[in-house]
N, C-alpha and C positions, 0 to 999 in steps of 0.2 A: 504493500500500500504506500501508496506517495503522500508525502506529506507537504503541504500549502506551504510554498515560501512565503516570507512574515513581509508586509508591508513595512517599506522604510520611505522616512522623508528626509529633507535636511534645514537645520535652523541654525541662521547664523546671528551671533550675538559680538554688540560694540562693548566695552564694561570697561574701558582703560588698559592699563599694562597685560598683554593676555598669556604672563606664563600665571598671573593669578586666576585666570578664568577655565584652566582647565581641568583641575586636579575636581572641581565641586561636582563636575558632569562624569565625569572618568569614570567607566566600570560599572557603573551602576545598571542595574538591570533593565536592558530595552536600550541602552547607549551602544552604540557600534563601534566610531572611533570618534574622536574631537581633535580636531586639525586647527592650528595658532596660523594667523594668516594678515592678508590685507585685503580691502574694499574697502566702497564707496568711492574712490578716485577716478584719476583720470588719463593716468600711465597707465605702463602695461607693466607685467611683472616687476614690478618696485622691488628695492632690497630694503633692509632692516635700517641701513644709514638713508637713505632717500628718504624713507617714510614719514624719518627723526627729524627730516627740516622743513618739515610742516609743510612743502612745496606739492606735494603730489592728490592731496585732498582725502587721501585713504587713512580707513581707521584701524589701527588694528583689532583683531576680533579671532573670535571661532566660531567656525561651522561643524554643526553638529548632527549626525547621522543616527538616526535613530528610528525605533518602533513604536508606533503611537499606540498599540493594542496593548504595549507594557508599562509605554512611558508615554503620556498625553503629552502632547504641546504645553496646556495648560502649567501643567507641572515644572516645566523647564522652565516656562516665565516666572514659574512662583519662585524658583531657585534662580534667576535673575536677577528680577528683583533684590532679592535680600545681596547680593554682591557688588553691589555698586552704589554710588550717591546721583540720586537722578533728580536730585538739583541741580547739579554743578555743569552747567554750561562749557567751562574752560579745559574741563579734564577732569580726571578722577586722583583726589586726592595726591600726592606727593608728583603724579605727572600731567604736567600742565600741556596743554597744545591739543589744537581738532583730533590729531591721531590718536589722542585720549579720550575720542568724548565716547558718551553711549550713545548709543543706538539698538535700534529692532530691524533685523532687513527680511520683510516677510517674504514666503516666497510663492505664496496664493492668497485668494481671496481669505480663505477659509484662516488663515494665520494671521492677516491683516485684522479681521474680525475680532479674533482671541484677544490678539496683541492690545489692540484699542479698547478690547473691556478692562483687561484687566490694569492698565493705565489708568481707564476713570476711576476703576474700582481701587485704586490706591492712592489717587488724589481724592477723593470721597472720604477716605478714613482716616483724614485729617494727619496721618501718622509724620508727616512730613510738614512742617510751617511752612514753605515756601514749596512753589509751584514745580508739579514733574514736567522736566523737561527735555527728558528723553524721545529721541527721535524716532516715530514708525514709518519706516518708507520701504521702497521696493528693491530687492535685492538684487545687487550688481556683480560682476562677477568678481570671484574670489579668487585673490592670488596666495597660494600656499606660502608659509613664512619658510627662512634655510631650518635645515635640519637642525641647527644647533636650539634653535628656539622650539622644535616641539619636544612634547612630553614634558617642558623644563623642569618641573617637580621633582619629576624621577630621576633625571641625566642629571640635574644640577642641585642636588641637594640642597647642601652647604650654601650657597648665593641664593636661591629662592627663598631658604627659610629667613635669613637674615632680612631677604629683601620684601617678603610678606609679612613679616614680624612688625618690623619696620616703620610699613607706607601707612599704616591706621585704620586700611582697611578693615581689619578684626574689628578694632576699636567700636567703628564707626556702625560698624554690623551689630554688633552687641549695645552697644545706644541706641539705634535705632530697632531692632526687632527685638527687645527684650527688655521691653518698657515695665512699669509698673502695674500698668493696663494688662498686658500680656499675660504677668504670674497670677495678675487677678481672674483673668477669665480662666486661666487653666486650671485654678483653685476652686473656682465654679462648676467644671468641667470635671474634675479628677475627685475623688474620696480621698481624705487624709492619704491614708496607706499610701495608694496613689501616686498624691504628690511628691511623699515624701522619700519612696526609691525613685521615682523616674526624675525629679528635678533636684532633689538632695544628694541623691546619692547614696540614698539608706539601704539597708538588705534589711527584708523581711522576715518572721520567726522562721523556722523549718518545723516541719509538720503540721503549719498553723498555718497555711496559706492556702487558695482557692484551689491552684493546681497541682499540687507534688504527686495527688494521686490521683487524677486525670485519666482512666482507662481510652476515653470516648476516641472515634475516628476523628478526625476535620484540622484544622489549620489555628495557630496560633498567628494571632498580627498584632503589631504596635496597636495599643492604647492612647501612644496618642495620633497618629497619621493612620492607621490601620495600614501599613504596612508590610507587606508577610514577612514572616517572622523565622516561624519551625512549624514543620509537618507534625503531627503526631505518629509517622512513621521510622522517625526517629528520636522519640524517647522513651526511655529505659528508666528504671528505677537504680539511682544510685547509690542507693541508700543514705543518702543526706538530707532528702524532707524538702526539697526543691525541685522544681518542673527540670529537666536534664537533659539535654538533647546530644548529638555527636556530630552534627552538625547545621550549620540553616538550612533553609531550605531553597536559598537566595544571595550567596558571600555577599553579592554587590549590596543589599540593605542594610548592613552591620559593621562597622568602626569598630576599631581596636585601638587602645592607646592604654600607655603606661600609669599604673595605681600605684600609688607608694604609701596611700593613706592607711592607718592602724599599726603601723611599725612594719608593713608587709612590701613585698614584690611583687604586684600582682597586673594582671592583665584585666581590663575592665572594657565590657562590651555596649556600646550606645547605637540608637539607631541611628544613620547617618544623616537621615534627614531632619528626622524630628530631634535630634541632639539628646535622647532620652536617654536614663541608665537601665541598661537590662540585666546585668548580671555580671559574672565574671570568669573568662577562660580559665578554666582548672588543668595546667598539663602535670603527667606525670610521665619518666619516663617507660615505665612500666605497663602504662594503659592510655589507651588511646584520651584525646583530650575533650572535655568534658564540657558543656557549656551550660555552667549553673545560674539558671534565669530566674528572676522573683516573676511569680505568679500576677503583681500587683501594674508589673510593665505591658502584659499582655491581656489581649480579647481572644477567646474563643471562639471559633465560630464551628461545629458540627459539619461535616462532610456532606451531610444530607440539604445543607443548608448555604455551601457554597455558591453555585448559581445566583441565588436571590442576594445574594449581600455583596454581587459584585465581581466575586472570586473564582467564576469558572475554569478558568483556565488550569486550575491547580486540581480539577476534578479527575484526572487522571492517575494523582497520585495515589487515589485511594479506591482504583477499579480493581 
């Protein structure tokens, strides 16, 4: 039996310096590749010094190739969004000049549309005092950036972290989308327990939580983005009183970064999107490595009950 090749489209994004605009899209489930680049000008294959003297009218950006049956358009704009200042006219943060500014270069009607909602619907909610003024226009052709500029994240460690650490982007990200506003609604939104592993960073009792003993078929997803998370076809009782899984069901939705908190070494697992705490890699070198999740980070949702909430697609794990 053949199986349907996945629809793919491609979107390209202006957001300023673009070795900071690639790592947020990278890998993630439904992303194919994201290429650092130039558009919007009026040369032809420009290099990385032309671009810089502001003479050629191109912004740097990336185009992004992806599958909208896993990963919406919408979605990409909403991780957009939150990576850039789209007030700032001049450039983004630490680099000034047009080939910093942002932009949207749609490349149908159907993404002009998205693009322009989700623009009012961000000047609407006030989250910004001054006007967005981010540009949506029609996408021109893209000239790929040299090699040395893609992937920069990966190739160039040492200078990207220095130089994201840096420019305030973080800063500026974490000021603007993690208001006061924000913990209030998700406080609204969330039960104590709740909040207090997925935004504290708390662990929950063992043996006192919703799911350690979980037999049922169906899918676990983020609590807070519903995200998929773990299959319940792999987890296992590990005898520690916590939901346990051996792996996602998904790497691209799950972050890994370094725990030092409690006098420990530990590996601590967040969604990537919703920046939640889930749990924490248990490796041993004797047994395969363990992913001890609080029941409190995740939704359930029953096998029988995938389809209607969204989640078809994952109805084959459990035929």
């Amino acid at each position: 039996m053949e199986h349907a090749q996945p629809n793919k489209e491609i979107a390209t994004f202006a957001g300023g310096c673009f070795w900071c605009m690639v790592q947020p899209f990278d890998t993630l489930p439904g992303i194919e590749s994201v290429i650092s680049g130039y558009t919007g000008g009026h040369t032809e294959n420009p290099t990385y010094q032309e671009v810089g003297t502001e003479t050629t009218g191109h912004a740097e950006a990336v185009q992004i190739t992806f599958q909208p049956e896993l990963f919406p358009y919408e979605r990409l704009l909403d991780i957009y969004w939150q990576l850039i200042d789209p007030t700032d006219r001049g450039g983004q943060f630490g680099d000034r000049g047009s080939s910093y500014r942002t932009a949207i270069f749609v490349h149908n009607e159907e993404q002009r549309k998205k693009a322009e909602a989700s623009k009012q619907a961000l000047q609407k909610s006030k989250r910004f005092k001054k006007p967005i003024v981010t540009e949506i226009v029609p996408a021109a052709q893209f000239f790929p950036a040299e090699d040395e500029h893609q992937d920069y994240y990966n190739t160039h460690r040492r200078s990207y972290n220095m130089y994201h650490d840096y420019s305030g982007r973080v800063e500026f990200a974490e000021r603007s989308w993690h208001t006061k506003k924000d913990k209030e609604r998700l406080r609204q939104q969330l039960t104590e327990p709740q909040y207090s592993v997925t935004q504290n960073g708390e662990t929950e009792p063992a043996f006192r939580n919703e799911f350690w003993n979980n037999e049922r078929e169906g899918l676990y997803v983020d609590i807070i983005n519903g995200d998929p998370m773990f299959s319940s076809k792999d987890k296992y009782d590990a005898g520690t009183g916590w939901p346990t899984f051996s792996k996602p069901i998904e790497e691209g939705w799950i972050r890994k970064e370094s725990d030092l908190s409690n006098g420990q070494a530990r590996t601590a697992l967040r969604g990537r999107i919703s920046k939640s705490h889930l749990g924490h890699l248990v490796q041993d070198g004797s047994k395969p490595p363990q992913y001890r999740i609080n029941s409190a980070s995740l939704r359930f949702i029953p096998a029988a009950e995938l389809e209607e909430e969204g989640y078809g697609r994952f109805k084959h794990h459990f035929a």
